[in-house]
C-alpha positions as CSV (number, residue, x, y, z in Angstrom):
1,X,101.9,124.5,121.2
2,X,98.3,125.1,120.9
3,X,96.5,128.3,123.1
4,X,93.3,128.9,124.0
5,X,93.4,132.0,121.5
6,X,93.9,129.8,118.6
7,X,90.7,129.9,116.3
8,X,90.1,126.6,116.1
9,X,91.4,124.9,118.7
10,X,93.4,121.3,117.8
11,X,93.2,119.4,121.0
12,X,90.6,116.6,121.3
13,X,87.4,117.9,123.1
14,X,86.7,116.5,126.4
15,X,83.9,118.8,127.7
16,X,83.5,119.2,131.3
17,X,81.4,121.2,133.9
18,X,81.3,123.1,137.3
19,X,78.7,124.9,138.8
20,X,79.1,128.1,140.6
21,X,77.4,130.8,142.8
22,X,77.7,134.7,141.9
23,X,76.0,137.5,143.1
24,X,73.1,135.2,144.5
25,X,72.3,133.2,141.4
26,X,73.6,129.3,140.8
27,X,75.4,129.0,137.5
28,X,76.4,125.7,135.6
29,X,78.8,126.2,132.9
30,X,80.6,123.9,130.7
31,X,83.8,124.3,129.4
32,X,86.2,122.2,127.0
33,X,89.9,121.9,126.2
34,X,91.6,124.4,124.5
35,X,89.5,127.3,126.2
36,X,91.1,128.8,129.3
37,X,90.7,128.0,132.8
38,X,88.5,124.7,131.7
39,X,88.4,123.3,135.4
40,X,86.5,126.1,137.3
41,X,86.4,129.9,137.1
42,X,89.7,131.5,137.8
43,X,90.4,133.7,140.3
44,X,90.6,137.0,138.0
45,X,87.3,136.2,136.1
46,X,85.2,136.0,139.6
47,X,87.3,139.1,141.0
48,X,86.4,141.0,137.6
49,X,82.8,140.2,137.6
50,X,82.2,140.6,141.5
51,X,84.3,144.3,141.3
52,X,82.0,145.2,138.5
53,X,78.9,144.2,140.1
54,X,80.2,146.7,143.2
55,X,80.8,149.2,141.1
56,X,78.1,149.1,139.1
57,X,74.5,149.1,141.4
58,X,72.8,149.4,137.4
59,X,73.7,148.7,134.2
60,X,72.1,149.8,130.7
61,X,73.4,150.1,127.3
62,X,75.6,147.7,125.3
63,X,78.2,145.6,127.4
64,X,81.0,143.6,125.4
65,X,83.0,140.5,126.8
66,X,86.3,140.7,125.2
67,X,87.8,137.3,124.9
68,X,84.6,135.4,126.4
69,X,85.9,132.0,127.0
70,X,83.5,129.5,127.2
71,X,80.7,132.7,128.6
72,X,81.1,133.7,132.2
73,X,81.5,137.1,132.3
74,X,78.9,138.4,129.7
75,X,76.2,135.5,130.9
76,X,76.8,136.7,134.7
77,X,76.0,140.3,133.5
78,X,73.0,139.3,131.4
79,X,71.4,137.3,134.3
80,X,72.2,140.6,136.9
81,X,71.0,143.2,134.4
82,X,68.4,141.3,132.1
83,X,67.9,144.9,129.7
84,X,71.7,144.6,129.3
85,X,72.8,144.8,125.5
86,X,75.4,141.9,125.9
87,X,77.7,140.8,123.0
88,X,80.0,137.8,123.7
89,X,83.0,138.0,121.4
90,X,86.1,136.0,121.0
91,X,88.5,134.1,118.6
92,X,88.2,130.8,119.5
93,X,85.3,128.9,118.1
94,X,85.4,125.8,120.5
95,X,85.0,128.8,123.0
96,X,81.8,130.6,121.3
97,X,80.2,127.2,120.7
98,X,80.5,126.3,124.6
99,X,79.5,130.1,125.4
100,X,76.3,129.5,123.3
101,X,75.8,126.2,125.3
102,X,76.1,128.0,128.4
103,X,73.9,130.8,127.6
104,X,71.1,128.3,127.1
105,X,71.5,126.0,129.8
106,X,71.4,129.2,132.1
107,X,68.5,130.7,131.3
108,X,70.4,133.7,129.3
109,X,68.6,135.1,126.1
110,X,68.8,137.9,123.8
111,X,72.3,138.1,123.8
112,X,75.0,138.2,120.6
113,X,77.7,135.6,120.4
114,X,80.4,136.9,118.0
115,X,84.0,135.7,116.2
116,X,85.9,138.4,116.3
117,X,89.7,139.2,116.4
118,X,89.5,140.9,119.9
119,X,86.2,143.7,118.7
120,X,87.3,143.9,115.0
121,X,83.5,142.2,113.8
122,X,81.9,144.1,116.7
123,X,79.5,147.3,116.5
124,X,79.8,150.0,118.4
125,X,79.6,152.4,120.0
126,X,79.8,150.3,123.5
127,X,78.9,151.1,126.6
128,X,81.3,148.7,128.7
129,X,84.0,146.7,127.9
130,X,85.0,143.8,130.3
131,X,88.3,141.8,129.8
132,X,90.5,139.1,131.1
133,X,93.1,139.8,128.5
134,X,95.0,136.4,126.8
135,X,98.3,137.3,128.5
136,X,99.9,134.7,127.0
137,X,99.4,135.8,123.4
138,X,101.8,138.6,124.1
139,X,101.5,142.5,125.0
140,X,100.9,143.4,121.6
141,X,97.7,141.3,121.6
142,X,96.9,142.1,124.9
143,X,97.5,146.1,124.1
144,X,95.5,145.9,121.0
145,X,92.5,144.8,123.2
146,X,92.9,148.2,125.1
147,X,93.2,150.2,122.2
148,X,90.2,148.9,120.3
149,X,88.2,149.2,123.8
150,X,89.2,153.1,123.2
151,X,88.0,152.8,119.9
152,X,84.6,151.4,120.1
153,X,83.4,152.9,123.5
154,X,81.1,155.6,123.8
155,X,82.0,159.1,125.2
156,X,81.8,158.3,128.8
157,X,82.3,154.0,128.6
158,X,84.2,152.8,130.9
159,X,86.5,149.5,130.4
160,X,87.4,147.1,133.1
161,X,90.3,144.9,132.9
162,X,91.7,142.3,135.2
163,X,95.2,141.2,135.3
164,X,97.9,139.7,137.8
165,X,100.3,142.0,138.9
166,X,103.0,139.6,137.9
167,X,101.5,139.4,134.5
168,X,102.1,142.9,133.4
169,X,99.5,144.9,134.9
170,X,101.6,147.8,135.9
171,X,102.4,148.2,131.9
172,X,99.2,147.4,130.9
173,X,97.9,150.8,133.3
174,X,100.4,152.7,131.9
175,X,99.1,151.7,128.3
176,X,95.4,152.1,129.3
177,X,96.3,155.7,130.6
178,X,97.6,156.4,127.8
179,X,95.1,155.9,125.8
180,X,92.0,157.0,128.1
181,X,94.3,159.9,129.7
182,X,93.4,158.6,133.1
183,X,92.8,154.9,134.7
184,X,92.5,153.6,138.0
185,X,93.0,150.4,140.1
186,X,89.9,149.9,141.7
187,X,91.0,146.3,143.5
188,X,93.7,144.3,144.2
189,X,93.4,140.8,145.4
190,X,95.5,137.8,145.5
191,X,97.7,139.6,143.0
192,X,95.3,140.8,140.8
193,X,94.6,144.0,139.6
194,X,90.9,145.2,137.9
195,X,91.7,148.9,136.2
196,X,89.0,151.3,135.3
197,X,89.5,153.3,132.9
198,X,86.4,155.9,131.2
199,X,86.6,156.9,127.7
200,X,86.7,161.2,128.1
């Protein structure tokens, strides 16, 4: 069965779009089959990016997407915090091709679209990492994600990770305190959970 963490995606494109409102500014994004959530934003991508935007009042330094999708996170960021170093990394090429797509048609330049095995082809040191993990490629997949997050942050980078409840999130805090020594849930909504966790 084909999953939107497949590098090269099998099912026949049908290319879609939706637009969308965040933090004051009108998006338009298209997405595709074969990349996840392809009718709208899910819920934990909006509740990740809004919780960030709270936390966050200012932004600088280098910000990777982990698992972009077809863009939203990383292009939201880039349009809120324009001096934003933003790298948009993922496996799936149907996904970086529609990311690049999106980052044109809204107005988002002089950012870095990358194919990468989670951040195995990107540069660090990082500033922020922001995920919506692919639960469904396992909890080794998903885990590796964390750990390479550890790897590639800066001394004092913080990551941010949103994932349902139901989904594993209590494992995957455990696994993220493990790693950073401490980690937080900083929301819960609709069965979601964003963790913060900063690299000491």
């Amino acid at each position: 069965m084909p999953h939107y963490f497949d590098q090269n995606p099998q099912s026949e494109s049908q290319v879609r779009s939706f637009q969308t409102r965040i933090h004051g500014i009108d998006f338009d994004f298209a997405t595709d089959s074969g990349v996840f959530s392809r009718n709208r934003m899910d819920f934990g991508t909006e509740l990740l990016i809004e919780t960030v935007l709270k936390d966050q009042q200012k932004m600088k330094g280098k910000l990777a997407d982990l698992g972009c999708g077809y863009g939203p996170v990383g292009i939201v960021m880039k349009r809120a915090f324009p001096s934003l170093d933003v790298i948009l990394c993922d496996v799936n090429s149907r996904a970086l091709s529609l990311a690049r797509q999106n980052a044109r048609s809204n107005q988002v330049a002089y950012l870095q679209i990358v194919q990468s095995d989670a951040l195995a082809a990107v540069e660090g040191p990082l500033d922020y990492v922001l995920t919506n993990p692919p639960i469904r490629a396992g909890k080794a997949v998903v885990h590796r994600f964390f750990s390479e997050a550890w790897e590639k942050l800066a001394l004092d980078g913080l990551l941010y990770v949103v994932i349902q409840k139901k989904q594993g999130a209590p494992s995957a805090l455990v696994k993220i305190t493990e790693l950073f020594g401490e980690a937080e849930v900083i929301e819960r909504s609709a069965g979601y959970w964003i963790i913060r966790a900063r690299k000491q």
